[in-house]
Every structure is written in structure tokens, then in C-alpha cells.
LUMDO-390397 format. One line per field, with one value per atom (N, C-alpha, C): atom name; residue in three letters; x, y, z negated. Coordinates in Angstrom, 3 decimals. Atoms other than C-alpha are relative to their C-alpha. Layout:
name c(CA:...)
resn c(ala:...)
X c(X:...)
Y c(Y:...)
Z c(Z:...)
! end
This chain:
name c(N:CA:C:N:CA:C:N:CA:C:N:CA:C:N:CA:C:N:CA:C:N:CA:C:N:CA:C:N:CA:C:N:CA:C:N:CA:C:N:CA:C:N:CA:C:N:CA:C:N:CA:C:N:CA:C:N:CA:C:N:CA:C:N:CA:C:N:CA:C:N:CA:C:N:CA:C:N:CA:C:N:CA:C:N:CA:C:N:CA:C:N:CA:C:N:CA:C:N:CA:C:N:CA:C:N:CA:C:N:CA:C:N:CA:C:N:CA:C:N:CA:C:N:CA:C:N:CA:C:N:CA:C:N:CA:C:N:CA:C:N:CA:C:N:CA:C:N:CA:C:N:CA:C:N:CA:C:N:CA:C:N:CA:C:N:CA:C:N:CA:C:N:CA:C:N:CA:C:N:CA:C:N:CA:C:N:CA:C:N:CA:C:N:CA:C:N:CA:C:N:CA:C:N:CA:C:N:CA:C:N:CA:C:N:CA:C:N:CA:C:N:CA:C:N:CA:C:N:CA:C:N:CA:C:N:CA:C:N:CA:C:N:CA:C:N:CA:C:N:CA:C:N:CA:C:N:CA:C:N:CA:C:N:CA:C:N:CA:C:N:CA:C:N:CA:C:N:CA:C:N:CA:C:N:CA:C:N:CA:C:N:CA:C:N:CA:C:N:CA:C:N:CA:C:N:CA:C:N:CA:C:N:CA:C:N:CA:C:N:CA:C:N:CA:C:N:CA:C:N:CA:C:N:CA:C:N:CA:C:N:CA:C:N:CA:C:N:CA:C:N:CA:C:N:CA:C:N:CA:C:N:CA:C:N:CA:C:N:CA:C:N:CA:C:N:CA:C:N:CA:C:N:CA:C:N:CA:C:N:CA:C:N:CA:C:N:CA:C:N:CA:C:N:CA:C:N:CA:C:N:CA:C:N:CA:C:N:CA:C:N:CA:C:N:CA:C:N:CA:C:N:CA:C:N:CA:C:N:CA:C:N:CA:C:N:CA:C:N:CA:C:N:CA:C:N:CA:C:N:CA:C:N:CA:C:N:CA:C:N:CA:C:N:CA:C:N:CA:C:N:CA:C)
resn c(unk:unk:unk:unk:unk:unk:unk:unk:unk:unk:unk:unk:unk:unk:unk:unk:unk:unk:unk:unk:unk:unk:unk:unk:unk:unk:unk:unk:unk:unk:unk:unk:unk:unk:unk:unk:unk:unk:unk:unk:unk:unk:unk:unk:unk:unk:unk:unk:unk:unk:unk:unk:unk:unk:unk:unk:unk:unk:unk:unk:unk:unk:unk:unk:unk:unk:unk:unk:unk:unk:unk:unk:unk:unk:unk:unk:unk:unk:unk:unk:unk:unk:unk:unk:unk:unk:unk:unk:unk:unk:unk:unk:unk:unk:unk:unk:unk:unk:unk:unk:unk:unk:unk:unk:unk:unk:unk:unk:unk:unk:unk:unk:unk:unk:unk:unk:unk:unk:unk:unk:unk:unk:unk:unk:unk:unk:unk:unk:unk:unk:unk:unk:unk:unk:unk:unk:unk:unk:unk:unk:unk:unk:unk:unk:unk:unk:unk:unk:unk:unk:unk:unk:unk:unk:unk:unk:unk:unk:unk:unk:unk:unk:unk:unk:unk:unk:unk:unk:unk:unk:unk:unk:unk:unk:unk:unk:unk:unk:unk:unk:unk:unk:unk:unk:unk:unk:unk:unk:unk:unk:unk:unk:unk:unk:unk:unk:unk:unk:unk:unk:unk:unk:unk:unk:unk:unk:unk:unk:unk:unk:unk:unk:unk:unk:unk:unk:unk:unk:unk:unk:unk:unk:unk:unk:unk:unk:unk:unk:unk:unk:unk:unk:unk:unk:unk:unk:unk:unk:unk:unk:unk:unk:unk:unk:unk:unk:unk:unk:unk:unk:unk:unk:unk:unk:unk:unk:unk:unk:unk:unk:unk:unk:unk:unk:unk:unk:unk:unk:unk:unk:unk:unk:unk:unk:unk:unk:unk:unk:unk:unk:unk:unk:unk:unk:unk:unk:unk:unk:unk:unk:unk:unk:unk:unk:unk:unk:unk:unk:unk:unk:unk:unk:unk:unk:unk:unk:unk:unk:unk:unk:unk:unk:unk:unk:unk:unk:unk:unk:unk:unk:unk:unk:unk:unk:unk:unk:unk:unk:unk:unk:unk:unk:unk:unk:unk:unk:unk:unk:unk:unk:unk:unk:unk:unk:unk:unk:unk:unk:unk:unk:unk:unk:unk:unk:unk:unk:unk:unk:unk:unk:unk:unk:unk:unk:unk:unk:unk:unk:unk:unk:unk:unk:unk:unk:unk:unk:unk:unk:unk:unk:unk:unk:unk:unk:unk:unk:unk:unk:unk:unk:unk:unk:unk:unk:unk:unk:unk:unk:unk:unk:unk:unk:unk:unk:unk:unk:unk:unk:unk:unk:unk:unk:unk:unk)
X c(0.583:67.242:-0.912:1.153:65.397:-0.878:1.403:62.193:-1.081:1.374:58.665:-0.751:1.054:56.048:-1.522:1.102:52.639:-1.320:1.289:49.194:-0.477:1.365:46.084:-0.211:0.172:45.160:-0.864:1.751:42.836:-0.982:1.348:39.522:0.103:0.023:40.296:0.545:-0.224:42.292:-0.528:1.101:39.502:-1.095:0.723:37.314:0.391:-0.702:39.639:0.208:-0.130:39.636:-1.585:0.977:37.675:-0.630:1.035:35.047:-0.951:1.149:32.419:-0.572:1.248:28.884:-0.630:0.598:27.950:0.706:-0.596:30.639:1.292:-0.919:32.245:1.360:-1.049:35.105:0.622:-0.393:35.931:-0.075:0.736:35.521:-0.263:0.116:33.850:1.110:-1.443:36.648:-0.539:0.351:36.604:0.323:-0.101:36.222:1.359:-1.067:39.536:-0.816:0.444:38.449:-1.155:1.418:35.125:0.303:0.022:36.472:-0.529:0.699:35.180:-1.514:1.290:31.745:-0.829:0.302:31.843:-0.896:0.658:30.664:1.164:-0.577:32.073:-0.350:-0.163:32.358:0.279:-0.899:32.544:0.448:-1.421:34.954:-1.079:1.064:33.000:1.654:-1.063:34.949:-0.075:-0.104:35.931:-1.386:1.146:32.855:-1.405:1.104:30.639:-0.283:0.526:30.956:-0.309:0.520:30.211:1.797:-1.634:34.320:0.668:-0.761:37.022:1.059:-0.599:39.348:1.027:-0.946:42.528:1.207:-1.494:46.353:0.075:-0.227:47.177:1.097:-1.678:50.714:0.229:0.261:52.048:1.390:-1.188:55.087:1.164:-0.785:57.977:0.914:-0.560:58.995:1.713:-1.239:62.900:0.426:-0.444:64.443:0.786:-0.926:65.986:1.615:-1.057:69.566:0.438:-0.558:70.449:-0.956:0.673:67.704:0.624:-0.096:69.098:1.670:-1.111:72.736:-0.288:0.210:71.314:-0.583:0.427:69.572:-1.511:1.545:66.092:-1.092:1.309:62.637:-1.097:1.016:59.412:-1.586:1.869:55.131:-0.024:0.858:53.932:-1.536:1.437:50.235:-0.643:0.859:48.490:-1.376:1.649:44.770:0.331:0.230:44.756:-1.067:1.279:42.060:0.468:-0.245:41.791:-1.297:0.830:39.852:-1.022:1.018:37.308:0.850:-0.746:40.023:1.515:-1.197:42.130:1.457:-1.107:44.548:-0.168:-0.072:45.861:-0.138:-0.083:44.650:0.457:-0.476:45.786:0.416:-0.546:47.821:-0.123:-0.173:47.405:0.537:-1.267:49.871:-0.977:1.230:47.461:1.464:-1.221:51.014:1.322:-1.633:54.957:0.486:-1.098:56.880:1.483:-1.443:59.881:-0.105:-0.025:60.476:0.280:-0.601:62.403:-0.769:1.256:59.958:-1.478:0.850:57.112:-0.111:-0.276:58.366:0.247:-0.297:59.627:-1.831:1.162:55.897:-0.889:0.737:54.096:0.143:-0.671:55.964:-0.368:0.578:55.146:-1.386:1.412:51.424:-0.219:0.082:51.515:-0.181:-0.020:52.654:-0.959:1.146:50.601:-1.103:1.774:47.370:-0.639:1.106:44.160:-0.963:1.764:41.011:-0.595:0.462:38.675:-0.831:1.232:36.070:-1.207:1.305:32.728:-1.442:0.663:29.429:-1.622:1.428:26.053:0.873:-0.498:28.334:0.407:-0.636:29.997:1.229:-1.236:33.287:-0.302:0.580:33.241:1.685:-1.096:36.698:-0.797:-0.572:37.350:1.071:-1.236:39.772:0.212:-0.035:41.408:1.529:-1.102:43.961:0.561:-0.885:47.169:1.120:-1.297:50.249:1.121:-1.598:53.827:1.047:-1.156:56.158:1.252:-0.975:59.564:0.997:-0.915:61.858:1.114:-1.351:65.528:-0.182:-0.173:65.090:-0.889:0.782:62.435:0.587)
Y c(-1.089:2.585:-0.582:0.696:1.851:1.063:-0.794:3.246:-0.682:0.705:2.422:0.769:-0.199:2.662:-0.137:-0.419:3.861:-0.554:0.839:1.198:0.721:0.247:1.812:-1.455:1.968:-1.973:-0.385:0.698:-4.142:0.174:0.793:-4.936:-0.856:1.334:-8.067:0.457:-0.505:-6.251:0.378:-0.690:-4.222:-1.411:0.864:-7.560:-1.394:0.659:-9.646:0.140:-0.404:-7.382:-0.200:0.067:-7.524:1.112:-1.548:-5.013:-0.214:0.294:-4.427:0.845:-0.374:-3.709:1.451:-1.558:-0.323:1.212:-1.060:1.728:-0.456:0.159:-0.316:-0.384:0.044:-0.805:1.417:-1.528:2.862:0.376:-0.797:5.007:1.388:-2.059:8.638:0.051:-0.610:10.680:1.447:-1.158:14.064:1.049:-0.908:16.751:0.817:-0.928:19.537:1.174:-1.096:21.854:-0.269:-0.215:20.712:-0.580:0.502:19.022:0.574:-1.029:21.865:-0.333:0.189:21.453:-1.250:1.414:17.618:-0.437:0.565:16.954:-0.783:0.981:14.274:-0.211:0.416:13.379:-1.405:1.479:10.317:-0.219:0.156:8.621:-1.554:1.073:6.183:-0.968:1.088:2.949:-0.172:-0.106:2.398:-0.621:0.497:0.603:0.911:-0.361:3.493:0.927:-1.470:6.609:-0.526:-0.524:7.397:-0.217:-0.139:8.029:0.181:-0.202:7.019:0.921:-0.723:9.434:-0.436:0.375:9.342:1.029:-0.948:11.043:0.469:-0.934:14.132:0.585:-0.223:14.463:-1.774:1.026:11.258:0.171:0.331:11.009:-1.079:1.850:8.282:-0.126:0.634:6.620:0.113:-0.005:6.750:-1.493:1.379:3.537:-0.240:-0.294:2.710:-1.000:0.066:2.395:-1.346:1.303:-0.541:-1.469:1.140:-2.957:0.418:-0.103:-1.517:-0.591:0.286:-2.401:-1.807:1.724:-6.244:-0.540:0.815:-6.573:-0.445:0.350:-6.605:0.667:-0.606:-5.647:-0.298:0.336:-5.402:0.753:-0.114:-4.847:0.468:-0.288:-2.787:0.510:0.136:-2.809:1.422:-1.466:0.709:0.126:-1.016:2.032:1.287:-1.455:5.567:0.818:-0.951:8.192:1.231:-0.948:10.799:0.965:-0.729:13.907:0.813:-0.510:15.914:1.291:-0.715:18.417:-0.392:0.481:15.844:-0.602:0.178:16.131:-1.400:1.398:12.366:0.385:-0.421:12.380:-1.150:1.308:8.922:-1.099:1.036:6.201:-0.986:1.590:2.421:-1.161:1.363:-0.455:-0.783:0.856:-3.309:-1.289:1.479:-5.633:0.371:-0.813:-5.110:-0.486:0.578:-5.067:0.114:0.039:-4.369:1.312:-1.380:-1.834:1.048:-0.836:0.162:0.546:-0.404:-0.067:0.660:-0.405:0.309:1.909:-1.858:3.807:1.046:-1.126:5.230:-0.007:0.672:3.663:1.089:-1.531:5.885:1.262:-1.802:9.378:0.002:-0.819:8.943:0.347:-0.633:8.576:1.019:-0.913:11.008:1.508:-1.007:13.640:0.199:0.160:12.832:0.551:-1.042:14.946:-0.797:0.173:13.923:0.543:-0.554:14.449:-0.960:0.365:13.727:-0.958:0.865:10.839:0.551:-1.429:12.351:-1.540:0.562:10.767:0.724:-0.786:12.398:0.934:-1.512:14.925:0.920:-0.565:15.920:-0.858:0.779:15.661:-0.566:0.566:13.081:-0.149:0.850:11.603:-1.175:1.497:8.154:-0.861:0.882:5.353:-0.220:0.794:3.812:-0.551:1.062:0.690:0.524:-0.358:1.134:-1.299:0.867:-1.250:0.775:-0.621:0.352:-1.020:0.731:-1.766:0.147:-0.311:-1.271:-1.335:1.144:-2.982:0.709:-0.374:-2.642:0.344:-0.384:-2.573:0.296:-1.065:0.075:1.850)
Z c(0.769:20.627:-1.072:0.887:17.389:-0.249:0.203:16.599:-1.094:0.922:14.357:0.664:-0.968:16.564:-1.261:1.238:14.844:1.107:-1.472:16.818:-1.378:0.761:15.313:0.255:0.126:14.218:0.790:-0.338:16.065:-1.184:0.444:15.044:-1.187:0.505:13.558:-1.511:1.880:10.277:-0.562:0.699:9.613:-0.735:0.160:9.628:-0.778:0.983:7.248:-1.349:1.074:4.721:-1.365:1.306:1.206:-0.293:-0.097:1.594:-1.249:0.563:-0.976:0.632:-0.682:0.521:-0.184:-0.028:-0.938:0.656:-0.315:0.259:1.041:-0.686:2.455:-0.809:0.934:-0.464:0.098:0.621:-0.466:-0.975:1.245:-3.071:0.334:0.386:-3.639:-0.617:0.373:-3.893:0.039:0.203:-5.327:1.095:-1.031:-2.388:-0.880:0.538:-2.688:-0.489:0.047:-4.503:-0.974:0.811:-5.999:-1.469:1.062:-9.079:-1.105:1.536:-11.518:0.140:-0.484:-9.406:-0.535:-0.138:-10.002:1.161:-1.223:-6.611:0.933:-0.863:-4.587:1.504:-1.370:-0.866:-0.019:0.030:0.570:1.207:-1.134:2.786:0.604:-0.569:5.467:0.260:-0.469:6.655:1.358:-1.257:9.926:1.241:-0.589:11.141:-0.312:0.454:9.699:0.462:-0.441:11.961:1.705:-1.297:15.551:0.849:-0.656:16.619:-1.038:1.280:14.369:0.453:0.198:13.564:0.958:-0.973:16.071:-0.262:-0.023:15.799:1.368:-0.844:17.584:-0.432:0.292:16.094:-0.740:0.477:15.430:0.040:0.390:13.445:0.199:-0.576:14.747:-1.631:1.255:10.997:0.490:-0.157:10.703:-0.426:0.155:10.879:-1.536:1.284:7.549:0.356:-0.722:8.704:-1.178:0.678:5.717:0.992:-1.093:7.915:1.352:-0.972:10.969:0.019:0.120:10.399:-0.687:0.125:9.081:1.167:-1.352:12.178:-0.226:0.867:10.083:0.976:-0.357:12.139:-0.780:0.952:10.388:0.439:0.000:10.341:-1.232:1.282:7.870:0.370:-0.456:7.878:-1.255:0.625:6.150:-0.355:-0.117:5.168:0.001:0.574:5.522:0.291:-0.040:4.869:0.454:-1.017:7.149:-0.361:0.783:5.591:1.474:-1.451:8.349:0.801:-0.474:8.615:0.530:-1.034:10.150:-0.696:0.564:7.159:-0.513:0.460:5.620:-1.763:1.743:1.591:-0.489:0.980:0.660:1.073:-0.245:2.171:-0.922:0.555:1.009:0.935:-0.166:1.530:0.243:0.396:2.559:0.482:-0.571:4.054:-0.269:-0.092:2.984:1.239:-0.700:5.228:-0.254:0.657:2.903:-0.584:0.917:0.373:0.976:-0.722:2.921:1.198:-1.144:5.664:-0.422:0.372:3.846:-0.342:0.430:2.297:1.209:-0.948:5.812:0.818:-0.124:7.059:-0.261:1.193:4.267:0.355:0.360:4.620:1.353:-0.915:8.249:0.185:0.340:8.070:-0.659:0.655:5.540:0.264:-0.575:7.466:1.829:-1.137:10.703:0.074:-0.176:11.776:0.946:-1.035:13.293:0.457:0.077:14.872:-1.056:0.886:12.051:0.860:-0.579:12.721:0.226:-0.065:13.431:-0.779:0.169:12.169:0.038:-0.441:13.586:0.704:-0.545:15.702:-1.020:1.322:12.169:-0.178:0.771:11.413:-1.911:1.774:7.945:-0.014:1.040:5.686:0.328:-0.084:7.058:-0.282:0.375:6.520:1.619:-1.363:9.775:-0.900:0.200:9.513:0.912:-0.560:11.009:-0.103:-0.236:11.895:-0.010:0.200:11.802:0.144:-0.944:14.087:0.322:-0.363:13.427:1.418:-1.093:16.662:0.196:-0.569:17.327:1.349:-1.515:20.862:0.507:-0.574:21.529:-0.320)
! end
């Protein structure tokens, strides 16, 4: 049976990456909605709330049947921001794992829901790293 299995990353990817210090390397990102307001929200990094955000529908990626017929498995490695209402506002690529993987990778995070991260007993917009493990024989 093939599959792409969706880990939340260790530790260790979060702690490899090229952070800058004020925001964690995030960026303020314009809240939905407030852009006329010009008020911004911001998005904490995974080391900055209380409980990171976690999937409560978790999409299984579709194998892309041209790697599955070569006999190809692959790691694609993700950032995605996870808004306080759980919904995903932006996926980032941080590892290919092949054009093909990467794209089925994406569309599943994409569509995936969470609990939001909380930070003081408030749901906030976080990032959490992700892995995406395609294997022939799972």
C-alpha cells in the first residue's frame, strides 16, 4: 500500500533553521479582513507559545503515481502557519523532495485543520515544521 504519512518534525528542524531574533523569522502578516484597517497580527514560532498548534483532520497526500510506478520514495520537509482558527494560511517548502512530492505534500497541508496553538490560554497564528514521508510499503 503506498501512502505519505504527515510527522510533525522533531525539535532538531526547528533548531537548524535561520531564524532572525525579532520575530523569530516570521513575518506580521495582515489579519483576514483587516487590510483596509492596516492592522496586522502576528504569527509566533514554534518555540514561542504555550501548546503548538496540532492536526485534527489530517489529510493522507496522494502518491504521485509517475514516482510510484519508478519505484521513487521521498521527505518533503514544510513550514506551515496555522491561523487561531485552526485554518492553514501559508505553506513553505523548507526541503524538495521532488517536484511531484512536494506539490501532493503542499495541497495536503493545505487542506488540513488544527487546533490553533494557544499562548497565555489564547488561541495565537503559529508556524509548526512538518515532514511528509512518502513510502511504498506503508
Amino acid at each position: 500500500m503506498q501512502s505519505g504519512l504527515i510527522e510533525s518534525a522533531p525539535p532538531a528542524i526547528v533548531t537548524g533553521l535561520a531564524l532572525s531574533a525579532d520575530t523569530g523569522g516570521i513575518p506580521d502578516v495582515a489579519a483576514p479582513g483587516a487590510a483596509s484597517a492596516g492592522a496586522a497580527h502576528r504569527v509566533f514560532g514554534e518555540g514561542e507559545v504555550d501548546s503548538a498548534a496540532r492536526p485534527v483532520l489530517r489529510i493522507r497526500p496522494r502518491y504521485p503515481e509517475h514516482a510510484r510506478l519508478l519505484g521513487r520514495e521521498s521527505d518533503v520537509k514544510l513550514m506551515v502557519t496555522v491561523e487561531a482558527d485552526g485554518y492553514v494560511s501559508h505553506v513553505e517548502l523548507r526541503s524538495s523532495g521532488g517536484e511531484e512530492f512536494d506539490r501532493e505534500a503542499q495541497e495536503a497541508l493545505r487542506r488540513a485543520r488544527f487546533v490553533a496553538a494557544r499562548k497565555s490560554g489564547e488561541p495565537v497564528a503559529a508556524v509548526v515544521s512538518f515532514t511528509v514521508r512518502f513510502r511504498l510499503d506503508e
